[in-house]
C-alpha positions as MATLAB code, in Angstrom:
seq = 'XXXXXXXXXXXXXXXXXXXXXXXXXXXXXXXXXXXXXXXXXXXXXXXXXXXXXXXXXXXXXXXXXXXXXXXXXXXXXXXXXXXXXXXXXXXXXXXXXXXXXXXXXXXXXXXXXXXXXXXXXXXXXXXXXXXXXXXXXXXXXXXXXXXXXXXXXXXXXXXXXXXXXXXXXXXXXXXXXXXXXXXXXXXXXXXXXXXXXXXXXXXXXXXXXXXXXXXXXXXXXXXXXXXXXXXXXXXXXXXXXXXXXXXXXXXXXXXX';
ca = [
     -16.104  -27.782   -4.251;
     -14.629  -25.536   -1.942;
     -14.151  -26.341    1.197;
     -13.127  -23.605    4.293;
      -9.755  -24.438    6.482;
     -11.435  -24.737    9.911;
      -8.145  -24.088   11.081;
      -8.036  -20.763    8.880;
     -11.222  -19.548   10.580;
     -12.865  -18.927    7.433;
     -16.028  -18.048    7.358;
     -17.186  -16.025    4.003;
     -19.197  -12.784    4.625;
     -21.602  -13.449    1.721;
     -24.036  -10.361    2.191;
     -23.237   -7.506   -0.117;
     -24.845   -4.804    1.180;
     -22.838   -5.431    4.418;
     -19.867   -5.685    2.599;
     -20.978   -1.790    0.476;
     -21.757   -0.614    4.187;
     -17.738   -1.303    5.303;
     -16.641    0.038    2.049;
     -18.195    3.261    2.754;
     -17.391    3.714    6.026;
     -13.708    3.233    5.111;
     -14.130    6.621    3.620;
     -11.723    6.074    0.129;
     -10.226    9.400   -1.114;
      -8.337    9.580   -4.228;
      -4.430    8.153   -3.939;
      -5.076    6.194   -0.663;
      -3.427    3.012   -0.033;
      -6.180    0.096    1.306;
      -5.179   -2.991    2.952;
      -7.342   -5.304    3.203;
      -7.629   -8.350    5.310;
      -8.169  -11.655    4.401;
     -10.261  -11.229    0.893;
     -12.041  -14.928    0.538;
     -13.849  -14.671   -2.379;
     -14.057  -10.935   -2.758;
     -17.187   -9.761   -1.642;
     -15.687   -6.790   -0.125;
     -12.964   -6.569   -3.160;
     -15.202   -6.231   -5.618;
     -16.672   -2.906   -4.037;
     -13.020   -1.820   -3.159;
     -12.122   -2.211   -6.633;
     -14.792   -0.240   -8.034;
     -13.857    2.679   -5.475;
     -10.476    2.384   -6.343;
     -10.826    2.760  -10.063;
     -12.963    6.019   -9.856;
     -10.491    7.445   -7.175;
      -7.248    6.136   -8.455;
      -6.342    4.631   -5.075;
      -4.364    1.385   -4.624;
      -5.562   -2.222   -2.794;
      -3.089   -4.620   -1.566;
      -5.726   -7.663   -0.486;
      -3.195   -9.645    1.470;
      -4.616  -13.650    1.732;
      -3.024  -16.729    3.137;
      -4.781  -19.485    1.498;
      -3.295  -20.496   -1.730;
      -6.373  -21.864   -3.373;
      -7.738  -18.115   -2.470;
      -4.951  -16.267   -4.016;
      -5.424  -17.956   -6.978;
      -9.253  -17.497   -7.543;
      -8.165  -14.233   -6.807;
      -5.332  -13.882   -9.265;
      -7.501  -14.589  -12.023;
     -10.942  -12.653  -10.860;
      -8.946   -9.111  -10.386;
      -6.590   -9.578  -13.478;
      -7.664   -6.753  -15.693;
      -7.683   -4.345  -12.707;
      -4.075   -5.305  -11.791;
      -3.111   -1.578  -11.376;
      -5.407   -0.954   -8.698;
      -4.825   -3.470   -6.871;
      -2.241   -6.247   -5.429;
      -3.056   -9.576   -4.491;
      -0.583  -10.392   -1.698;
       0.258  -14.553   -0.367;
       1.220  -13.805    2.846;
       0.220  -13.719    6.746;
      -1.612  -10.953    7.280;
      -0.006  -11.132   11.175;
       3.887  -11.251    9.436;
       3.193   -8.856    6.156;
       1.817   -6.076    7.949;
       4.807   -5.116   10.446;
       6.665   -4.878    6.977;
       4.352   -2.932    5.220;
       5.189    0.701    4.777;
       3.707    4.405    3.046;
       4.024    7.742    2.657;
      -0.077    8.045    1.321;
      -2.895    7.567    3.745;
      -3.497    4.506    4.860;
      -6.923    2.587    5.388;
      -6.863   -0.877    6.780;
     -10.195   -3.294    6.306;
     -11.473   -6.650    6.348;
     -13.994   -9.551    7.612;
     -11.292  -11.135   10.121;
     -10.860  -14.824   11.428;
     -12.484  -14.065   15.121;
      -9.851  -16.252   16.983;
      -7.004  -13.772   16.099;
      -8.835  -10.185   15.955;
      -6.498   -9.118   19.043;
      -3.270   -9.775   17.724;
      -4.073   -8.610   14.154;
      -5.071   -4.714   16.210;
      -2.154   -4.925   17.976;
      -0.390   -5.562   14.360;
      -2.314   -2.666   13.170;
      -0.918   -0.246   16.021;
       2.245   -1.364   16.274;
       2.912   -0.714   11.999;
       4.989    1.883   11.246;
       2.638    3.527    8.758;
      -0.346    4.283   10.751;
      -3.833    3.946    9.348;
      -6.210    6.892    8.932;
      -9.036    4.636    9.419;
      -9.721    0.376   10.182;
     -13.111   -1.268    9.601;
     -13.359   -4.283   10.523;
     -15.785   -6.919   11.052;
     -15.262   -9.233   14.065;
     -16.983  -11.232   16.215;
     -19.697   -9.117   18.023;
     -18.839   -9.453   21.677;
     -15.478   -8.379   20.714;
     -16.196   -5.575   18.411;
     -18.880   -4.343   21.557;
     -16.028   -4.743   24.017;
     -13.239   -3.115   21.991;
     -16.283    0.253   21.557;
     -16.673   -0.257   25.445;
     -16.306    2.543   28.035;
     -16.477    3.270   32.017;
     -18.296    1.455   34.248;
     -17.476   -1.590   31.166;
     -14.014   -0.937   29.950;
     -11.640   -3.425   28.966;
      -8.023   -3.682   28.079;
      -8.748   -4.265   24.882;
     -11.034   -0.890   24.880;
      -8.407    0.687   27.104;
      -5.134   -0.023   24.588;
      -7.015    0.610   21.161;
      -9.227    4.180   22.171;
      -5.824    5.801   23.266;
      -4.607    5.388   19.707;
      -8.323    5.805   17.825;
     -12.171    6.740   18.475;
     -14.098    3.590   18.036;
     -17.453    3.884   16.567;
     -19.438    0.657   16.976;
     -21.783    0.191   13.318;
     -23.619   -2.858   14.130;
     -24.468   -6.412   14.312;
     -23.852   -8.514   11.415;
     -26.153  -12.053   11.674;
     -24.231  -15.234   11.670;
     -26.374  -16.039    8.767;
     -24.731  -13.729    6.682;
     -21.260  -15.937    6.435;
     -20.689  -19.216    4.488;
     -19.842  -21.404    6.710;
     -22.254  -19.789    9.292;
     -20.553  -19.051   12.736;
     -21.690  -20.445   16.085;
     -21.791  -16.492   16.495;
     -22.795  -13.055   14.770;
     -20.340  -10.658   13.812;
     -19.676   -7.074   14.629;
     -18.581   -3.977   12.601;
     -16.408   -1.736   14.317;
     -14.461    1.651   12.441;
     -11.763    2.573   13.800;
     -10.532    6.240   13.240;
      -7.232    7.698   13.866;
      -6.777   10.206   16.848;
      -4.508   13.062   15.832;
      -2.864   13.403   19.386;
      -2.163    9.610   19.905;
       1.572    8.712   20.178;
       2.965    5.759   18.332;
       6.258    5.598   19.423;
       7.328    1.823   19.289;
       9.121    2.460   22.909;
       5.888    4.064   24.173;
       3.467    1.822   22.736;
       5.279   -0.945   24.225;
       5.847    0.440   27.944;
       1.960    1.077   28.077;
       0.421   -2.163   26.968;
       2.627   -3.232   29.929;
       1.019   -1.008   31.843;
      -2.532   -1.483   31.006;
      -1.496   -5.395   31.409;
      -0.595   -4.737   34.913;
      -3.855   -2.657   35.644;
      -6.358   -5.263   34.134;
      -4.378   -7.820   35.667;
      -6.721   -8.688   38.218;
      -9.636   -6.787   37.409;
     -12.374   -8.397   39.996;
      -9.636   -6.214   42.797;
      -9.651   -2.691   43.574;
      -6.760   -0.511   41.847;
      -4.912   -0.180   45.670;
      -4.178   -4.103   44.994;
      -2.767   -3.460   41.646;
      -0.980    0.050   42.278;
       0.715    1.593   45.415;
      -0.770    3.826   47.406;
       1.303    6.959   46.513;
       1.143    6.126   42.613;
      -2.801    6.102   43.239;
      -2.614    9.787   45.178;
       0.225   11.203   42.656;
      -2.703   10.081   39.750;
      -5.407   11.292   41.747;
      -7.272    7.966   41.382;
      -9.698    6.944   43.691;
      -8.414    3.357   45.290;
     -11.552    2.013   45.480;
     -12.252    1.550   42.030;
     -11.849   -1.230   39.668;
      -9.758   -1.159   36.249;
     -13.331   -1.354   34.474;
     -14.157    2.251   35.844;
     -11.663    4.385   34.203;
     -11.840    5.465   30.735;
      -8.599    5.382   27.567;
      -8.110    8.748   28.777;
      -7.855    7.900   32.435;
      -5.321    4.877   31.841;
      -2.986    7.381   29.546;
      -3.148   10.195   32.099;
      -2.437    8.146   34.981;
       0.453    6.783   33.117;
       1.941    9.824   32.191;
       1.721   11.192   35.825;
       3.771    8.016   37.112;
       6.533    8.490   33.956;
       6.269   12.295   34.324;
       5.561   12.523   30.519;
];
């Protein structure tokens, strides 16, 4: 019998038609290049699979536990040239990971490590076109979050993509069930985002600084004149202003 790493965070989405519903949304076009995250038993593969045959795109499914990799070795051996079952960490192989073909990122993610895994995703130097992803659903609702309820999270991730929030997913729909229900959030690429390692890393300083503290006013986190030269109001909170806001006021104070 198998039993689920607690340490792993695995819990199985079991629910096809949720799994069909990501698929989908990932939007597969013919020669593409899909990662996807943390495969279990397949329930999203199999769909993937089937897309990726008709379209002649290419799935690396990228898994950590070795008792996985093997089930999945042997269940996706006669489509091996669609796609690539990968042993690694998803959180080590995908700052390695590079293409020149469009790139479309998704999977059913351990909840306890859906922030580093998006900053992963940002940070590679192939940039998706699109991420779906299903998380926990307080997180998916805050990353989809916008003035008077941003977020840093919300802040760093809508500067590099529009983030569509596509529902709820019920705990009961995961083997082991979660304490929690689940969220499905697409993420799609923003054509005027800048993902410059140098700039990427300067602002998520930035937006560190500004959510800080963010029970205070912004004229306890910024000086007075960087708050004029931005034109933002003082008296506001980091919650109130928008992506847009944060990367505007950031440019005015680097004069980019």
């Amino acid at each position: 019998m198998f039993r689920p790493h607690k340490e792993l965070g695995q819990n199985f989405l079991t629910d096809k038609t949720v799994a069909q519903e990501m698929v989908c949304a990932l939007e597969i076009e013919g020669d593409d290049e899909i990662v996807e995250i943390g495969p279990g038993h397949g329930v999203v593969t199999d769909f993937l699979v089937e897309k990726a045959q008709s379209l002649n795109a290419k799935i690396y499914a990228v898994e950590l536990d070795s008792r996985l990799y093997e089930e999945l070795k042997k269940q996706y051996s006669k489509e091996s040239e669609n796609i690539e079952i990968v042993k690694a960490n998803i959180l080590d192989w995908l700052p390695l990971f590079s293409t020149d073909k469009n790139l479309k990122i998704i999977g059913s993610i351990p909840y306890y490590i859906t922030s580093p895994i998006i900053h992963k995703i940002i940070k590679m130097s192939s940039v998706p076109q699109v991420v779906v992803l299903l998380v926990q659903k307080e997180v998916a609702e805050k990353i989809k979050s916008t003035a008077p309820d941003s977020s840093y999270m919300s802040s760093f991730v809508q500067t590099f993509f529009d983030v569509k929030y596509l529902g709820k997913v019920h705990s009961k729909k995961f083997d082991p069930e979660p304490k929690v229900d689940g969220g499905i959030i697409k993420m799609t690429l923003r054509v005027d985002a800048n993902f410059d390692p140098v700039f990427i890393r300067k602002y998520e300083g930035f937006l560190h600084k500004a959510y800080s503290n963010p029970r205070k006013m912004l004229n306890k986190v910024f000086k007075k004149e960087e708050l004029e030269r931005g034109t933002i109001n003082p008296t506001l909170r980091a919650q109130n202003l928008n992506a847009e806001d944060w990367l505007n006021f950031y440019k005015t104070l680097n004069e980019i």
